[in-house]
matplotlib code that plots the C-alpha trace (Angstrom):
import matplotlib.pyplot as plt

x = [28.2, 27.0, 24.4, 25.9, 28.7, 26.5, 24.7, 27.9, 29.2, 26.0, 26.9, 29.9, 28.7, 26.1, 27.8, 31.6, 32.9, 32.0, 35.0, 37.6, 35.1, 34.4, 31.9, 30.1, 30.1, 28.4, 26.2, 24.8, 24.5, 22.5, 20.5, 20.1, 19.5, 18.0, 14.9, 17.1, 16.3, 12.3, 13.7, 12.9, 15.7, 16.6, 17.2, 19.5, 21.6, 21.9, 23.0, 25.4, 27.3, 26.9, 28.9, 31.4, 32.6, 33.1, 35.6, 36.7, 35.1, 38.5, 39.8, 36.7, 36.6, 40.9, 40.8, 37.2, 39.7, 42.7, 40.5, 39.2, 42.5, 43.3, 40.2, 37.9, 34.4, 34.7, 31.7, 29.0, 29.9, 27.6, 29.7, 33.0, 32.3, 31.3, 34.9, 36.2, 34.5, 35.0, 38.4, 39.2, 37.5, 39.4, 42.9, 41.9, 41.0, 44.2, 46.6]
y = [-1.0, 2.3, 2.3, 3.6, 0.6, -1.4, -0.9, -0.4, -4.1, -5.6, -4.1, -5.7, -8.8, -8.7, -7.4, -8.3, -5.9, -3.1, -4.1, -3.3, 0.0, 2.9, 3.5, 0.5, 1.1, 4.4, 3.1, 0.0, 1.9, 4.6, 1.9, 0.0, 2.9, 5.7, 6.7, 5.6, 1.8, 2.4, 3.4, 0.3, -2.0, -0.1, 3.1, 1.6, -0.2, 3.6, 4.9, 2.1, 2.8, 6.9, 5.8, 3.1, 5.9, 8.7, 9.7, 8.6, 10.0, 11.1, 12.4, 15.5, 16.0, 16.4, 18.5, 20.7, 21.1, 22.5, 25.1, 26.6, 26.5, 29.0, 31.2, 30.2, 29.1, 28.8, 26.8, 28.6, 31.1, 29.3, 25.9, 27.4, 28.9, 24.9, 23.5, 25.8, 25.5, 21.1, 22.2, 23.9, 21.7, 18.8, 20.4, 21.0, 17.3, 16.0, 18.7]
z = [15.9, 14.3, 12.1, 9.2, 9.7, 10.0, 6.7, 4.8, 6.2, 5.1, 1.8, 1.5, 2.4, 0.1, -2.9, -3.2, -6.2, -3.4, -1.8, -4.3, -5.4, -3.9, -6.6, -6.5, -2.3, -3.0, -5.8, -4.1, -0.7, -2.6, -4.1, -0.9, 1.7, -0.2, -2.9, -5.5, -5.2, -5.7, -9.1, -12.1, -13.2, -16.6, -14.6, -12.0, -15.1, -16.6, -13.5, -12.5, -16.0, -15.1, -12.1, -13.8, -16.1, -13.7, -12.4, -8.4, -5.6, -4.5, -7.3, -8.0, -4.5, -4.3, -6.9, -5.6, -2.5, -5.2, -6.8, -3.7, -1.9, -4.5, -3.5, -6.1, -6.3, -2.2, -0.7, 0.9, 3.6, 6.4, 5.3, 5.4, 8.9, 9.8, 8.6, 10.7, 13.7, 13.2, 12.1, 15.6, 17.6, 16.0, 16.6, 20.5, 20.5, 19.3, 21.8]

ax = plt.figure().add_subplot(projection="3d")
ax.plot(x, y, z, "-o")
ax.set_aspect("equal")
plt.show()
């Protein structure tokens, strides 16, 4: 089992609401697996309500894809060039 799998299993096991939320997945694996859970008790409460009334992952990175479909505010030229090159690697994979 990957690594990353096998943290985000442990998550769900641990912490049931992060299986019906993608937010509370990313939050508690943040808080689990990163700097962020050194942070003190009052903190993580803010940021878990920052995260409650955002809104989903999906939906602000679905509509980042929109805008710069239509040429605006493109990513970075070096990242672009790395879709591209995944992008054509993944298309000669699935020939």
């Amino acid at each position: 089992m990957k690594a990353n799998e096998k943290n985000v299993k442990a998550i769900l096991e641990k912490y049931p609401i992060t299986r019906s939320s993608d937010k509370a997945l990313v939050f508690f694996f943040m808080l689990e697996h990163t700097s962020l859970g050194k942070l003190r008790a009052s903190v993580k409460d803010q940021l878990m309500r920052a995260f409650k009334e955002a809104p989903s992952f999906e939906s602000m990175t679905r509509r980042r894809r929109e805008i710069q479909s239509n040429g605006e505010l493109k990513a970075l030229r070096q990242v672009e060039k790395d879709r591209a090159k995944l992008e054509k690697q993944m298309r000669h994979y699935y020939k």
